[in-house]
N, C-alpha and C positions, 0 to 999 in steps of 0.2 A: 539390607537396604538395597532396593532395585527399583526405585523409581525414577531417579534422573533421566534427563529428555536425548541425552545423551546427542548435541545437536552437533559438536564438536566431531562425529563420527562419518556424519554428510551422508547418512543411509538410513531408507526404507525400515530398516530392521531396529527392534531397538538394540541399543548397545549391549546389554548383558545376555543376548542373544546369541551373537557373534562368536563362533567357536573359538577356539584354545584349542591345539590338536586334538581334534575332534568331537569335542566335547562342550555343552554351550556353556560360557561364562560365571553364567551364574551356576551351575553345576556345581564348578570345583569348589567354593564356599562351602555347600552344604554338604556335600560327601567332604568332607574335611572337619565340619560339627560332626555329625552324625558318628562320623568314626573316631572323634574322642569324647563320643559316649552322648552325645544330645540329643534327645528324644522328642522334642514337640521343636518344629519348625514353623517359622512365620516368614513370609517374602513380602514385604511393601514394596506396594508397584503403584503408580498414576493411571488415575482412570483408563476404563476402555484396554488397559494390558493384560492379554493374558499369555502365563507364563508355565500354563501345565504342563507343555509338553516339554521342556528344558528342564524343569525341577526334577529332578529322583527321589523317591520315594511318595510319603504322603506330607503335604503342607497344608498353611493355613495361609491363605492371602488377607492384606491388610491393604487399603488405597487408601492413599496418601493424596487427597482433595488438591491440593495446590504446593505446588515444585517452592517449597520455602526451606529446604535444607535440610544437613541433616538433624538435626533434632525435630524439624518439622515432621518428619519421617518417624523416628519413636516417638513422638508425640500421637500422631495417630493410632500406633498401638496402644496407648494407657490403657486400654481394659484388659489387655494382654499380661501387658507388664503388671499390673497391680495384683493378678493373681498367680503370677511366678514370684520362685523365692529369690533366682539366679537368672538373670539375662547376661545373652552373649550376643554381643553386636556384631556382627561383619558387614561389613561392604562387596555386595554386588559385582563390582567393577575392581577387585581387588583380588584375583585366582589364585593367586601362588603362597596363601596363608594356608600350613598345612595341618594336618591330625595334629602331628609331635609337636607344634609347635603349638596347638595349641590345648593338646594335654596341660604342656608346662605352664601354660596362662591360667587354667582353670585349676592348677593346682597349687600354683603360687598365689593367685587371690584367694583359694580356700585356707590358704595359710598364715597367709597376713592381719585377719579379722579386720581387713577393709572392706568399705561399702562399693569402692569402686576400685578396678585396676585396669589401665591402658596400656595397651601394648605397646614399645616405642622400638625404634631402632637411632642407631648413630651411623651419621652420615658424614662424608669429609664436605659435600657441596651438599646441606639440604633444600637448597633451592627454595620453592615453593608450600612446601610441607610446613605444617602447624609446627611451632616448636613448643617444647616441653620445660616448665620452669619449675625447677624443684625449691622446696621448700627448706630451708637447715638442717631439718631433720630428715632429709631423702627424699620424702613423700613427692606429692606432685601436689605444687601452688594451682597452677592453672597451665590451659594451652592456648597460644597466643596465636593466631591465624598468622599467615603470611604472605594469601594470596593477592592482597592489593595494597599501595598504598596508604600507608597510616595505620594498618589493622598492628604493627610490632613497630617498638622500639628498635633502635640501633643495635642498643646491647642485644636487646631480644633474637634480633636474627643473627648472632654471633653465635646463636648455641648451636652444636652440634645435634643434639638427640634430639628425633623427630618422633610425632604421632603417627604410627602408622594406620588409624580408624578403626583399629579393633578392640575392642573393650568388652570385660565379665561387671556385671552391678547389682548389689541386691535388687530385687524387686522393688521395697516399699520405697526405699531410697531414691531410689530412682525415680518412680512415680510423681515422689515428694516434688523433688527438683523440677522436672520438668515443665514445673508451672511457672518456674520462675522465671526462665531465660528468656532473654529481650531479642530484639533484631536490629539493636542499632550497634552496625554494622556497615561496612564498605559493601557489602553485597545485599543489606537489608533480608538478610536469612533467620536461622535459630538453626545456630550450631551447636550441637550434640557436646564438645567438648566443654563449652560453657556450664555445663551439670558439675565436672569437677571442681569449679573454684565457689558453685555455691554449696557441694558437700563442706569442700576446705571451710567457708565462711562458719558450717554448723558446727565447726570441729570436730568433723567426722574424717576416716583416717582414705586416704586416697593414696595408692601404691601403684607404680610401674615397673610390667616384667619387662627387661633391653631382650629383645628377640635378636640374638648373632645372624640369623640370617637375614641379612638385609632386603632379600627380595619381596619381605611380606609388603613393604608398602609400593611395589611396582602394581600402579593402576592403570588404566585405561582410560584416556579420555580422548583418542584419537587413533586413525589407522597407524599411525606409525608407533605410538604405543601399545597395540596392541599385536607390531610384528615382533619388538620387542621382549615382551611379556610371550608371546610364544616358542619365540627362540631360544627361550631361559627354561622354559618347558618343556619343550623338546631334548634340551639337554639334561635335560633331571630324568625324563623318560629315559634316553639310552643308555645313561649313567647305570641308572637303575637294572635294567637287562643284562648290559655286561659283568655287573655286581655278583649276578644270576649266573650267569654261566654262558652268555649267549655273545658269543661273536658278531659284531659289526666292524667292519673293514674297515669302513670311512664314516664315523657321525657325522663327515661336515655335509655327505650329502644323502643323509638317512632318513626320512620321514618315517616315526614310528607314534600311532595315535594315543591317548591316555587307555583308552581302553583293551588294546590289544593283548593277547597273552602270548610267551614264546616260552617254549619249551627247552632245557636243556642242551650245549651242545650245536645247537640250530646255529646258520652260519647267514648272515646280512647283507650281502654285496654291494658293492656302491652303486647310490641312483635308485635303490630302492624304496618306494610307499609303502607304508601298512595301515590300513585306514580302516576305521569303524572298530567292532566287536569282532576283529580278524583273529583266527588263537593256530598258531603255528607249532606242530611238534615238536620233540623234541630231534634232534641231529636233522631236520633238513635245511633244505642249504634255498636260498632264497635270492636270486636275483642273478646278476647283474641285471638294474634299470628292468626292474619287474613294481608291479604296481597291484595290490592284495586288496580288497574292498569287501568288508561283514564276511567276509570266507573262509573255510576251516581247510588246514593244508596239515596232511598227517607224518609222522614220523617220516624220517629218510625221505620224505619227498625232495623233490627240484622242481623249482620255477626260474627259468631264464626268459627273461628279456618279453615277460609278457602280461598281459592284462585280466584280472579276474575280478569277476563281480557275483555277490550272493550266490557260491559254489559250494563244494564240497570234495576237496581231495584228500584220499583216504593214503594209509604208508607204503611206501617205495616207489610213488608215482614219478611220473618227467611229463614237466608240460613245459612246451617252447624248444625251442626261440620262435617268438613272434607268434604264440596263440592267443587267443583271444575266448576264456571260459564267460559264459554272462549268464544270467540269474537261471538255474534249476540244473546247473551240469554238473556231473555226481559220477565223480572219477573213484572204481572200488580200486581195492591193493593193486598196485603191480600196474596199473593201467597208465598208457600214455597218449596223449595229446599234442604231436609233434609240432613243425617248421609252420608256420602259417596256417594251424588248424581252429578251425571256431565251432565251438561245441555250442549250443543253447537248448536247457529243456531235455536234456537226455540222459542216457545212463550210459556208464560204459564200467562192464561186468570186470570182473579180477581180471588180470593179464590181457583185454583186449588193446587194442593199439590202430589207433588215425595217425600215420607217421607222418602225413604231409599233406599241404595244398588240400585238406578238406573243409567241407559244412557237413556236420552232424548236427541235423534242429531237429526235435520232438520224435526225438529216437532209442531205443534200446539195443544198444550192442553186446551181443552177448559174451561169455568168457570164452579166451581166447582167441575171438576171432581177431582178424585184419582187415582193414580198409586200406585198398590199394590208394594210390598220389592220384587226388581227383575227384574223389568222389563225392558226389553231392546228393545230400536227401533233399526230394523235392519235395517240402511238405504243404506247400501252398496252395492253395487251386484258386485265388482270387476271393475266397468269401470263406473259407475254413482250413484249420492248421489239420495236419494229419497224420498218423506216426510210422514210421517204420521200424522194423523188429529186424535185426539181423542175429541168427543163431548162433550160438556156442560153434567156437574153432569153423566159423565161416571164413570163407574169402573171399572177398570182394575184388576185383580185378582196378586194374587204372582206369580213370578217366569214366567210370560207369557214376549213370546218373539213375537212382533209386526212387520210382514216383508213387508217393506216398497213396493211400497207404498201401502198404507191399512187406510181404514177409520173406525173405531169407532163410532156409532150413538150416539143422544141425547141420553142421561140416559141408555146407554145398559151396559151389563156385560160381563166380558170374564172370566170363572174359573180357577183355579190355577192352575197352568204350563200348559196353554196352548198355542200354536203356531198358530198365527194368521196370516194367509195370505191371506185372502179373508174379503172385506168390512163384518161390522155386520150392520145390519141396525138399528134405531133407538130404545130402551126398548129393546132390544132381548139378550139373553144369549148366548156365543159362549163359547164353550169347546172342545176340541181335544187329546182326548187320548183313551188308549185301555182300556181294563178290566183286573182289577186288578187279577194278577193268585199266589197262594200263595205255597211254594212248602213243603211237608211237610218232617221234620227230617232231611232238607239239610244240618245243621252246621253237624249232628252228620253223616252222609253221605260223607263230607268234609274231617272233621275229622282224620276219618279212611283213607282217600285217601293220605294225607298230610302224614302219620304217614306210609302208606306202600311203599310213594316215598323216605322217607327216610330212610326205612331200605333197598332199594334199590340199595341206595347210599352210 
């Protein structure tokens, strides 16, 4: 269910939009079916949403006419429902309902010969959550709303165990029901849990698995619930990793996305992101206050204290302190990317090495070579990008500015601050500057000029 207008959020976006370390909301729901075993997906959404590019894999979309609740919601399915044998309900706004948990739903309603089972948990404060009234026999009576005024008794909100909105139900059964529930209600809705108490009325059997983790009914109906619900996920994430085998120093200050993969070994330093579809090898060491964005960083590498986006660092690499890789730089083994070095759009060959204070754009450095502290490829001319080629076991001197496009032989050398604009060929020296002229007694010549414009003045 992912239609709510989600107004409570104060944004542009709709709410089941809005990521969960990095991933959108409604995501985690479905890769959470899907991975214990559910095969045909349906998203109810309100007019006018669309929600293709959030969902993984393939769905089915169902609009939901008019924001009337949740049973207004699987109501709008019925032709869904009626030719399923088994529906499984989740809620949109509700991420942290996972596989295991709800293997054990769909295996404890396959076991009970109920038409319906709700997922519930126990709460010491259930606050606002629907509460749960069993019937003598365990079963579940019905679920009493809580959200306003008048919707529970006294007694009713004394109960501990709450609905946390997920539920398995036969099909026809289901379908049955759904004609019958009313909206007279404090919110004038049709609410979903209402189905149970007119199963209970046919004397049909209605069962509740207690889900121990209590997280599954942490929802979303605001920013602050949903920093929340991230922070609880976030911690499940590095939980998870170090389970694995991967050192983080400090979770309290670790950002590590759902989707990332880390390798064995691999070390986390504090103040570290890892964002997107980032997959980190195994034993390399990652940060301090390094920030990893969709980019693959290989075995044994190191990243300190630097920025990378849609890259590609292969094993043994060093990039940083304070590099800056961005979308198309493709570091092979052994390669580094020093102090203040910003690669974009380029290659840099096994073992070659930017130690410092460079721009490498739209360039191939080849193996071995070195870029002396300075160097800059000019790949721009004002109306087109341009590439520069520097050879295997080149050297680039300091301070030399490379003006695209310009090629670099095997093993040649270009001297300090010089401007290269024409190929060197391969072993050759290239150097470009005048003759040093030196002037003599200029400070004290200066001087005196400084000192008679101010008495001028």
């Amino acid at each position: 269910m992912a239609a709510g207008e989600g107004t409570r959020m104060r944004s542009s976006v709709p709410k089941v939009l809005h990521p969960v370390c990095g991933r959108a909301m409604i995501a985690w729901p479905v890769l959470a079916a899907r991975g214990a075993g559910v095969d045909r997906v349906a998203v109810i959404v309100s007019p006018d949403r669309d929600l293709a590019d959030a969902v993984p894999g393939e769905f089915e979309t169902v609009v939901q006419p008019e924001s009337d609740g949740t049973g207004g919601a699987v109501r709008a399915a019925i032709d869904l429902v009626r030719e399923s044998s088994e529906i499984l309900v989740l809620s949109g706004d509700v991420p942290l309902v996972s596989t295991e948990l709800l293997a054990e739903l769909l295996a404890a309603h396959r076991g009970s010969g109920a038409k319906a089972t709700v997922m519930t948990a126990i709460l010491d404060d259930p606050g606002s959550y629907g509460r749960v009234v069993r019937s003598p026999d365990g079963g579940v009576e019905k679920i009493v709303e809580a959200k306003s005024a008048g919707d529970a008794t006294a007694a009713e909100l004394e109960i501990g165990e709450i609905n946390t909105g997920t539920y398995v139900f036969e099909g026809e059964a289901l379908a049955g029901a759904l004609g019958e529930i009313g909206s007279e209600n404090a919110q004038g809705e049709y609410y979903l849990p209402d189905v149970l108490a007119i199963l209970r009325g046919r004397s049909e059997k209605v069962a509740a698995h207690v889900a121990e983790d209590t997280a599954v009914n942490l929802g979303v109906n605001n920013r602050a619930d949903l920093a929340a619900v991230e922070a609880e996920a976030r911690r499940r994430i590095l939980h998870r990793h170090m389970l694995a085998g991967v050192t983080i120093v400090d979770p309290g200050t670790t950002w590590i996305d759902a989707d990332v993969t880390i390798g064995p070994d691999a070390r986390i330093e504090p103040g570290t992101s890892l964002r997107g579809a980032t997959e980190v090898g195994a034993g390399a060491v990652i940060g301090p206050h390094a920030t990893v964005v969709d980019s693959g960083i290989g075995a044994g590498s190191e990243i300190i204290h630097s920025h990378l986006v849609l890259c590609e660092v292969m094993e043994n690499c060093l990039v940083g302190p304070f590099a800056y890789l961005r979308p198309g730089a493709e570091l092979a083994d052994g390669a580094k990317a020093g102090t203040f070095v910003e690669v974009k759009n380029s290659t840099l060959a096994a073992g070659a090495k930017v130690p410092h204070l460079s721009y490498v754009g739209d360039a191939e450095i080849g193996e071995g070579a070195n870029l002396g502290a300075g160097t800059i490829t000019a790949n721009y001319d004002g109306r087109r990008k341009h590439r520069t080629v520097v050879g295997p076991g080149a050297r680039v001197g300091v301070d030399t500015m490379l003006v695209a496009p310009v090629e670099i032989g095997e093993g040649a050398y270009t001297g300090a601050g010089a401007i290269i604009r024409k190929n060197v060929p391969p072993g050759s020296l290239a150097v470009s500057r005048g003759d040093q002229k030196n002037f003599d007694q200029y400070a004290e010549r200066r001087q005196a000029r400084e000192a008679e414009e101010d008495q001028d003045s």
